[in-house]
C-alpha positions as CSV (number, residue, x, y, z in Angstrom):
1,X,-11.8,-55.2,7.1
2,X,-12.9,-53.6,10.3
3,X,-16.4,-53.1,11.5
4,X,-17.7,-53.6,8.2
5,X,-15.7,-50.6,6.5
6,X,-12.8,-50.9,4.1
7,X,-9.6,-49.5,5.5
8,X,-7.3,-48.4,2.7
9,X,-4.0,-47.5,3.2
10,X,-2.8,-45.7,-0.1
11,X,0.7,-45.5,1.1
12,X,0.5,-49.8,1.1
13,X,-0.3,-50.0,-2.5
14,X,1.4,-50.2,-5.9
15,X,-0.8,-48.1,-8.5
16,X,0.4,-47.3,-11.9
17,X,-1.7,-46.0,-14.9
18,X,-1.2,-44.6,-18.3
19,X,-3.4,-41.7,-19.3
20,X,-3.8,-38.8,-21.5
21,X,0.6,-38.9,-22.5
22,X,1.6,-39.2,-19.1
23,X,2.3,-42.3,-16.7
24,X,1.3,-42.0,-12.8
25,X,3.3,-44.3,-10.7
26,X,2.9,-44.4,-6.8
27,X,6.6,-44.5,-5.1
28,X,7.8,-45.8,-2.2
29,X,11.2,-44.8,-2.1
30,X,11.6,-41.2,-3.1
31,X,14.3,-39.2,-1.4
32,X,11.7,-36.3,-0.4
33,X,10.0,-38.6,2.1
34,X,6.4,-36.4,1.2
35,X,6.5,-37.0,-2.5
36,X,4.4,-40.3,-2.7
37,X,3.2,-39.9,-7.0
38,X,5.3,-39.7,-10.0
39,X,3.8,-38.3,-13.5
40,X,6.1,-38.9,-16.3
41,X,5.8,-37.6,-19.8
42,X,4.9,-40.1,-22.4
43,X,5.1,-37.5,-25.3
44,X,7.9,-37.4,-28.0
45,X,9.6,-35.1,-30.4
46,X,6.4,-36.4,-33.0
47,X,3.6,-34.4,-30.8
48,X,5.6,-30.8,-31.1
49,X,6.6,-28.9,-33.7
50,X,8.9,-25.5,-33.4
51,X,6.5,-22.4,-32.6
52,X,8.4,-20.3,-34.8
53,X,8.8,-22.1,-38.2
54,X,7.0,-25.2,-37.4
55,X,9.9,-28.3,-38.0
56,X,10.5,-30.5,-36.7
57,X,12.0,-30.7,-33.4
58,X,14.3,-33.5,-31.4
59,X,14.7,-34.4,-27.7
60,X,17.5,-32.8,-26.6
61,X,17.3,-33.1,-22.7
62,X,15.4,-34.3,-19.5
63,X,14.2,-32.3,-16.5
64,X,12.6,-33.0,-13.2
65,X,10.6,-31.0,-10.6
66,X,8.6,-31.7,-7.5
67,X,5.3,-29.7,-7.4
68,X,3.7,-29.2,-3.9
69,X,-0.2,-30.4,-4.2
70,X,-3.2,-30.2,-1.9
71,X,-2.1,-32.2,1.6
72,X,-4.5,-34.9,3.0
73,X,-4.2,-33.3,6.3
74,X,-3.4,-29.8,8.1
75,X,0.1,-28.8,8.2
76,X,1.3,-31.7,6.2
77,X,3.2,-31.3,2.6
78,X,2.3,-33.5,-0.3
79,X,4.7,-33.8,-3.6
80,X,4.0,-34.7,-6.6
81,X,7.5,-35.7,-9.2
82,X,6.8,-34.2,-13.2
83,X,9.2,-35.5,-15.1
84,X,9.1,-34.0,-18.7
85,X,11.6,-33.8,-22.0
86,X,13.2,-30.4,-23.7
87,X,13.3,-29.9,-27.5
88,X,14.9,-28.3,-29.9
89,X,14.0,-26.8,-33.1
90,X,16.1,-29.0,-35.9
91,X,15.9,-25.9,-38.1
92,X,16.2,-22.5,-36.1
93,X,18.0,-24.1,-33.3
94,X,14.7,-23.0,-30.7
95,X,14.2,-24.8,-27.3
96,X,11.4,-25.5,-25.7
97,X,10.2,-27.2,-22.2
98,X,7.0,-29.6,-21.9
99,X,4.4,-27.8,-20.3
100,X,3.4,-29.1,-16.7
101,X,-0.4,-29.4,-17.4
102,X,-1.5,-29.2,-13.8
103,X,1.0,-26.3,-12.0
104,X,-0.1,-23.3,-11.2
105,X,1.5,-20.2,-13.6
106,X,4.6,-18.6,-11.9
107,X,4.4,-20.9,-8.8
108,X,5.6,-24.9,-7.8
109,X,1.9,-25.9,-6.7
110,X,-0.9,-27.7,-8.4
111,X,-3.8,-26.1,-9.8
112,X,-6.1,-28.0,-7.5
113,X,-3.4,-26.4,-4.3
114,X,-3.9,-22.8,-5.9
115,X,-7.5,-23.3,-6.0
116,X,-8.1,-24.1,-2.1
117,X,-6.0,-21.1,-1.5
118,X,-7.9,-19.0,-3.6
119,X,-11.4,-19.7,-2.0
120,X,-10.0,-19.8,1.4
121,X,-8.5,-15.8,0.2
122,X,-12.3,-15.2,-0.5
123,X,-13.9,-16.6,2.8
124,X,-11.2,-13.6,4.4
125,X,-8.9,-15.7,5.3
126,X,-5.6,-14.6,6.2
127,X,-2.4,-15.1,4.1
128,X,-0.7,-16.4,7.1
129,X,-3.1,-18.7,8.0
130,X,-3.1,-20.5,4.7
131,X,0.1,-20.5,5.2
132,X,0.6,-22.4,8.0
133,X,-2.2,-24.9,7.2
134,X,-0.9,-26.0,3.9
135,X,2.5,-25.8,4.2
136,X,3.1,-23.2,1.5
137,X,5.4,-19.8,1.5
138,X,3.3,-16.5,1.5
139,X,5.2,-15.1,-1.2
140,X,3.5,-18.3,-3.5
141,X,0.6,-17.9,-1.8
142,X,0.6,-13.7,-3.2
143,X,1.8,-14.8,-6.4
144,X,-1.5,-17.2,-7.4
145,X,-3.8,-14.3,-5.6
146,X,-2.1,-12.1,-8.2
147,X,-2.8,-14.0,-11.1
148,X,-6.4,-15.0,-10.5
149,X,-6.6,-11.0,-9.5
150,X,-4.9,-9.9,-13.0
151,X,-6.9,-12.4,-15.0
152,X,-9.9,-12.0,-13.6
153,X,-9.9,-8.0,-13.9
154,X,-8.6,-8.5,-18.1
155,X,-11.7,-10.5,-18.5
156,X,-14.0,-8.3,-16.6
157,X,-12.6,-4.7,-18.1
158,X,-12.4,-6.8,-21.8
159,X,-16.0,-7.5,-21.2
160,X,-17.3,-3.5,-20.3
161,X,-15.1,-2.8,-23.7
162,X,-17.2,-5.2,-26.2
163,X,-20.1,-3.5,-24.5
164,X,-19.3,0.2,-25.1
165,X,-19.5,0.2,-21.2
166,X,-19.9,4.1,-19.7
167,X,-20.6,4.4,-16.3
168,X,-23.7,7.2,-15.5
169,X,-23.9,7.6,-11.7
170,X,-20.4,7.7,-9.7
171,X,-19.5,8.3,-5.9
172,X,-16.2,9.4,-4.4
173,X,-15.1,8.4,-1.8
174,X,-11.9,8.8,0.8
175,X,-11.0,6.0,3.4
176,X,-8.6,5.7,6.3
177,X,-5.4,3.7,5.2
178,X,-3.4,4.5,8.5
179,X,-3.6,5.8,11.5
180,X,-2.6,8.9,11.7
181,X,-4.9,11.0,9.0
182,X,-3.7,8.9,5.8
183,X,-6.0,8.4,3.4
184,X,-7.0,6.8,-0.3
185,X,-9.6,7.4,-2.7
186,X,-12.3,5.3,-4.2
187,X,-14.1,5.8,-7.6
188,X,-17.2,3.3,-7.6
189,X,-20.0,3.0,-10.3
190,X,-23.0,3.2,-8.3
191,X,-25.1,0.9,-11.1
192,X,-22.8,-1.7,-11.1
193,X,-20.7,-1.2,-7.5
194,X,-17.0,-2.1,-9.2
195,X,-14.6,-0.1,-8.4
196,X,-13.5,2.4,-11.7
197,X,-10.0,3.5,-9.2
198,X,-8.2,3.8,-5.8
199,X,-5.5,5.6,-5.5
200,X,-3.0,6.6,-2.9
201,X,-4.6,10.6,-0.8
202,X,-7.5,13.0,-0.7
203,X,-5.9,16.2,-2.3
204,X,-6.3,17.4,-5.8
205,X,-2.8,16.5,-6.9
206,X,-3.4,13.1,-5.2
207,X,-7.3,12.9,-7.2
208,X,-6.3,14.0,-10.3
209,X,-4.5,11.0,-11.2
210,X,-7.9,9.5,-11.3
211,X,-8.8,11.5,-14.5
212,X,-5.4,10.9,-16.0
213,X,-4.7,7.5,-15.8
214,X,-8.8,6.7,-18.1
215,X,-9.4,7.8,-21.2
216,X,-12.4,10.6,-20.4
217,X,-14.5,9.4,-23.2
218,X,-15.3,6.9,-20.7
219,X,-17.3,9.9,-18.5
220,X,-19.2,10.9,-22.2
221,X,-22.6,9.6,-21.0
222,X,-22.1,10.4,-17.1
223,X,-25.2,11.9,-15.6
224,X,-24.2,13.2,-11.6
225,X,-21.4,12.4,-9.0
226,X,-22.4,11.7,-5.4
227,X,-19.7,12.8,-3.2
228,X,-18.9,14.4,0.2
229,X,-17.7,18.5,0.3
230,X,-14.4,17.5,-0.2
231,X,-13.0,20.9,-2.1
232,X,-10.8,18.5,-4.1
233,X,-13.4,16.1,-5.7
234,X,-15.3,19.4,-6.6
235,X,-13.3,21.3,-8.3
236,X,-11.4,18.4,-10.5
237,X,-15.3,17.1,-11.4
238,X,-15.7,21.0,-12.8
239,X,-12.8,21.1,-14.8
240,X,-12.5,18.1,-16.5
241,X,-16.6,17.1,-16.2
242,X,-18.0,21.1,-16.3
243,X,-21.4,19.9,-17.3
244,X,-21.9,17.1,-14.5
245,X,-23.7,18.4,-11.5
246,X,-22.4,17.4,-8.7
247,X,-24.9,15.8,-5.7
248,X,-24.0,16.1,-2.3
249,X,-24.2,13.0,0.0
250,X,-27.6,13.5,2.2
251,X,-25.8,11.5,4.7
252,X,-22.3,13.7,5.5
253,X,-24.6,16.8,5.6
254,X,-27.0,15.2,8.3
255,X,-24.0,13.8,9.9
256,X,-22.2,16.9,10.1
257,X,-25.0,18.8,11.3
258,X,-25.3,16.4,13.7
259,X,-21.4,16.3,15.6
260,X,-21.0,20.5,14.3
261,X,-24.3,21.9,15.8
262,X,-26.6,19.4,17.5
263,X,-23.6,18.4,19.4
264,X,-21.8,21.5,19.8
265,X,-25.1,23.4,21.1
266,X,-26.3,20.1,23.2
267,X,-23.1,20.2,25.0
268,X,-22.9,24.4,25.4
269,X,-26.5,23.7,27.1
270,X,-25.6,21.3,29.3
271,X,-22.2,22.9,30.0
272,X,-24.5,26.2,31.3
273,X,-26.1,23.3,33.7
274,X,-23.3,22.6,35.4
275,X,-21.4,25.8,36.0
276,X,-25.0,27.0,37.6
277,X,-24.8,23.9,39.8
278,X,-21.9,24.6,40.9
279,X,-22.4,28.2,41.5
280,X,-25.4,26.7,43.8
281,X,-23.2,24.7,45.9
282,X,-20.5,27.5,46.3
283,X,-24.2,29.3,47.4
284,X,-24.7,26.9,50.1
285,X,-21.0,27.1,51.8
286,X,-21.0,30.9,51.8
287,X,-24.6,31.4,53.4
288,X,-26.4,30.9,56.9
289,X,-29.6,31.0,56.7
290,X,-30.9,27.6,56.4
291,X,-33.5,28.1,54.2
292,X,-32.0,29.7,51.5
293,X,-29.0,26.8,51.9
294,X,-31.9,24.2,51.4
295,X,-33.3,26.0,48.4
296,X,-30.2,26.5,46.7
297,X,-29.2,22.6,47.7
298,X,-32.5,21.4,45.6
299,X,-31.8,23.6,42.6
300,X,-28.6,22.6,42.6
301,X,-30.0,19.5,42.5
302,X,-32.3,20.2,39.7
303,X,-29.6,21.6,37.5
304,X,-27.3,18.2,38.2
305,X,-30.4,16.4,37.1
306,X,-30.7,18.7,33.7
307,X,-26.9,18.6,32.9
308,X,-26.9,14.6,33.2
309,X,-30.2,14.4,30.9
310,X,-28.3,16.3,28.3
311,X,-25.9,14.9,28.0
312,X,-27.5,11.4,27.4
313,X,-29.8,12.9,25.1
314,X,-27.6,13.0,22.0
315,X,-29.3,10.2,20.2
316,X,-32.9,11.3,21.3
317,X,-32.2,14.1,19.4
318,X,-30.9,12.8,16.6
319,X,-33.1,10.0,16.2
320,X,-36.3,10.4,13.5
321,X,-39.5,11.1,15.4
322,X,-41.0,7.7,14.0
323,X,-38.2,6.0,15.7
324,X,-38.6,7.1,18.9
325,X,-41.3,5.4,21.3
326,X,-43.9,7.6,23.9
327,X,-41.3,7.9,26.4
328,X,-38.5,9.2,24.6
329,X,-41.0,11.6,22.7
330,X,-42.2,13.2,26.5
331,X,-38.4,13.6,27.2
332,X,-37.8,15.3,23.6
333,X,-40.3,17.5,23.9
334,X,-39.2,18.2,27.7
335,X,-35.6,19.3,26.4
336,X,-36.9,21.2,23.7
337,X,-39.4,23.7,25.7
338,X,-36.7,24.3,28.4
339,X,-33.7,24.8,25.9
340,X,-34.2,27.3,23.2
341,X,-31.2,27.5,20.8
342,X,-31.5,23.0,21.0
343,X,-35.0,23.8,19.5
344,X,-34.3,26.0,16.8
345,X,-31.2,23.4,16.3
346,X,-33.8,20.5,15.9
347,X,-36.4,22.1,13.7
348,X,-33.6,23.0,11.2
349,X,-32.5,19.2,11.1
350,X,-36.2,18.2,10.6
351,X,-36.5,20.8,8.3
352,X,-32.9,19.4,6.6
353,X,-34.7,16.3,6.3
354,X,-38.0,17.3,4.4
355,X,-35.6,19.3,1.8
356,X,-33.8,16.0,0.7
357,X,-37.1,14.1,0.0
358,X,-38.3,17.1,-2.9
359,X,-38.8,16.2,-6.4
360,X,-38.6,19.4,-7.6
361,X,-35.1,21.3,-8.4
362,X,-36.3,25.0,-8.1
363,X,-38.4,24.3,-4.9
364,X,-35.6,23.0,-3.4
365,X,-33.2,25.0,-4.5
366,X,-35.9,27.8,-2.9
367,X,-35.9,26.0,0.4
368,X,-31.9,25.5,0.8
369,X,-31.7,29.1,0.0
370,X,-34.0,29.9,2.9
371,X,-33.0,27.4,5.1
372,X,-29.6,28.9,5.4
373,X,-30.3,32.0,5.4
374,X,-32.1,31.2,8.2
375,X,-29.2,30.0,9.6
376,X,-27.2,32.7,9.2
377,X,-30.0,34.6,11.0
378,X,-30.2,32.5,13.8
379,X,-27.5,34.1,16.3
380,X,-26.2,30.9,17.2
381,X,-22.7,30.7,16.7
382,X,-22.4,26.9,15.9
383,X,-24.9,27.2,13.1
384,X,-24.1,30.3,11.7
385,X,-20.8,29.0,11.1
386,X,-22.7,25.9,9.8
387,X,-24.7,27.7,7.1
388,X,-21.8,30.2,6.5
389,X,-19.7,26.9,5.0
390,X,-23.1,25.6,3.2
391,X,-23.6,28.7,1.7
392,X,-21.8,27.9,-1.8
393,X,-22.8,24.3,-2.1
394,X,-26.6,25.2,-2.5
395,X,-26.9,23.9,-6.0
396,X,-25.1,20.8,-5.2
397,X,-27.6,20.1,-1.9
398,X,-30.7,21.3,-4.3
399,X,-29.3,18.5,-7.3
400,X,-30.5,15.4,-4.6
401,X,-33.8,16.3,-6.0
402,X,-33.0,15.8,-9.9
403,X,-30.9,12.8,-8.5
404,X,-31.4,11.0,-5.4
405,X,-28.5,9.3,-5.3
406,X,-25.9,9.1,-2.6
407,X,-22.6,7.7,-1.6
408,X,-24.2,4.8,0.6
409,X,-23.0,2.2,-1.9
410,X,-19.0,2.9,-1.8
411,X,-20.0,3.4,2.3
412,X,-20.7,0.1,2.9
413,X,-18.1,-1.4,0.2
414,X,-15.7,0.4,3.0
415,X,-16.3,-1.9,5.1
416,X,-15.5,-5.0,3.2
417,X,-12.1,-2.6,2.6
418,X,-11.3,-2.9,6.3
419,X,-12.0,-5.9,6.7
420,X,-9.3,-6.8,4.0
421,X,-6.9,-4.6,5.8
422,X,-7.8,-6.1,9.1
423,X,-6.8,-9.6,7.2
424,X,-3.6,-8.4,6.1
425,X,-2.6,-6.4,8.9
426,X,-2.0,-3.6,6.8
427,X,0.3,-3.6,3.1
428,X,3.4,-2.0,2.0
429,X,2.5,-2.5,-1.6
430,X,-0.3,0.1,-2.2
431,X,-0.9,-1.1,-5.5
432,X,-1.4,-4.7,-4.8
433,X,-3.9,-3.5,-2.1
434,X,-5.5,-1.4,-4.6
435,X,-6.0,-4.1,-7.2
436,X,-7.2,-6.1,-4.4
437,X,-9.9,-4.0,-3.9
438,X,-11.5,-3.5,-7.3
439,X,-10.9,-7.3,-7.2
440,X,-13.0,-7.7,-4.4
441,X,-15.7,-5.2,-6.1
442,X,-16.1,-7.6,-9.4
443,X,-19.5,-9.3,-10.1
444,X,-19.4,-12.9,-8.9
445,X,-18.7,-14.5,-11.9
446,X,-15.4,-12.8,-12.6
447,X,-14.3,-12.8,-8.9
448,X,-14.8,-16.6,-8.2
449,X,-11.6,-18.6,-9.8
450,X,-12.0,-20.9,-12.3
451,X,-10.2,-23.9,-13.2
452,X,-8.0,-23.5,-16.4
């Protein structure tokens, strides 16, 4: 007794208790100095019979096993000693081993061990730091992840079967695996955000696995696919879905538009800026007369002044007019009246805009048709080459208005993809990283683990 508390050392005291078949026994004296709890089998030949031909069966044998369990504190190792009986089948000669009611499938923890590491695995943390703070090999640590992963996909897919499950809005998408251009692929149902597949590339021999490895009556009631211009999704949605339109993503169009012309004709304006500056000051050093060196000084000046604007403008012009306050509307409107080919630039991206808000299939498919023709009419080389590549995916761009839907769902489930590669530090086993994934994709009820 201390300060009015109870101090209880568990090491200090003798417990034993019988319950359920099985006797718990605390030890002192155990050759593995961190095994402190013994559970010993109280169940006889009586309580089994053979699997195969139910007999009867007789004890033929003994085993022991230390079990790791949850420690009481960081970095420390806690055993626990099962000591169980083997049987054999008194007609057909079969063996058996007593079960171990509370480890872990496939691994030497407990259940309440593989539990902590599982909810630790879903706050993100790292397989090497629940290693080191339980005291447990990452290779077990993989093994229970796997399990809970496997199980809690069978239940989830077994589940979408008894419901005559088929998906009717998908997005594809490609992510970054590596540095160095490597990519995967993800399938996601945009009603429900799992994840159909991931696979390994971006090509079409890489994508088609996708429609190989599920049975394609799952795609009978499929209604669009939101995607990027990826050639390869396109073409394997028209040959093995013909009748699916295809929508393209509003956002990779607008963001295209945006690095490809905005950004190429932003920086060939303010590019002009600067060689004329310079031309100014070469001006000043070749001339004598005073006057004409202080005029060409100030426009030179002037045109340093323009070239820097530009090229902090980039978001200014990008920006929606609603987002912009009075300030950054005067300096819009100053860039625009002084810059031609950056106006035309930014009435076709406001005019990009309006077309992915219609309703209406044919009067959109009537404005992207004159939209990029008037593109291609425009004599500016960034967005004539623009339209040029836009010119076949018309029907594609006009489908937004029969479905609005887009790939912003799988976009931001990318995310939660690097931040499990950031955890891992990359993987070598790309289908354990896959799995992982549509794991992480589930509906809470399947993703969090359960106790057996």
């Amino acid at each position: 007794m201390h300060g009015g508390r109870i101090m209880l050392f568990y090491y200090h005291n003798e417990i034993t208790f019988n319950c359920q078949y099985y006797r718990t026994e605390n030890i002192t004296n155990h050759p593995n100095p961190h095994c402190h709890t013994r559970v010993t089998s109280l169940r006889t030949a009586r309580d089994f019979s053979c699997p195969h031909c139910h007999s009867r069966m007789y004890s033929y044998g003994a085993f022991s096993v230390l079990i790791k369990d949850f420690p009481d504190l960081p970095k420390q190792k806690k055993y626990i000693e099962f000591s169980g009986h083997r049987f054999r089948c008194t007609s057909c000669g079969e063996t058996i081993t007593e079960d171990i009611p509370c480890q872990c499938p496939f691994t030497r923890v407990t259940w309440d061990m593989a539990l902590w590491i599982i909810h630790l695995l879903k706050c993100h943390t790292s397989i090497s730091a629940i290693s080191a703070m339980l005291s447990v090999h990452w290779s077990a640590i993989q093994k229970i992840q796997k399990h809970i992963i496997n199980k809690a996909l069978a239940a989830f897919e077994t589940c979408l079967k008894k419901s005559n499950y088929r998906p009717r809005y998908l997005a594809v998408d490609e992510f970054a695996i590596h540095k160095g251009h490597r990519y995967a692929t993800c399938v996601m149902d945009l009603e429900t955000g799992f994840i159909l597949w991931a696979g390994l590339g971006r090509s079409m021999a890489d994508f088609e696995h996708f429609f190989k490895s599920i049975d394609l009556s799952l795609l009978s009631r499929l209604k669009a696919v939101a995607m990027d211009m990826n050639a390869s999704f396109n073409r394997l949605f028209q040959k093995y879905c013909p009748k699916v339109p295809i929508v393209y993503d509003w956002y990779h169009m607008q963001a295209q538009f945006g690095r490809d012309v905005m950004g190429a004709v932003r920086l060939e304006e303010a590019q002009k800026h600067r060689q004329e500056a310079e031309a100014l000051k070469k001006y000043t050093k070749e001339t004598n007369n005073p006057e004409l060196q202080k005029m060409a000084r100030e426009k030179s000046h002037e045109e340093r002044k323009l070239y820097t604007e530009l090229k902090k403008s980039r978001w200014i012009l990008l920006k929606k007019d609603d987002h912009l306050n009075e300030r950054q509307k005067t300096h819009l409107l100053d860039i625009l009246s002084e810059h031609r080919d950056l106006a035309i630039c930014y009435a076709m991206k406001q005019e990009m805009t309006r077309l992915f808000t219609l309703t209406d299939y044919e009067e959109a498919l009537a404005g992207w048709t004159k939209w990029i023709q008037a593109g291609l009419e425009s004599g500016i080389p960034a967005l004539v080459k623009f339209a040029r590549q836009k010119q076949k995916r018309i029907k594609g761009l006009a489908a937004h208005a029969l479905y609005p839907i887009n790939t912003g769902k799988l976009e931001g489930f990318n995310n939660k993809i690097k931040v499990l590669k950031r955890i891992g530090y990359g993987y070598r086993n790309m289908d354990y990283f896959f799995t992982l994934i549509r794991f992480n994709s589930l509906p809470v009820d399947y993703s969090s683990p359960k106790i057996p």
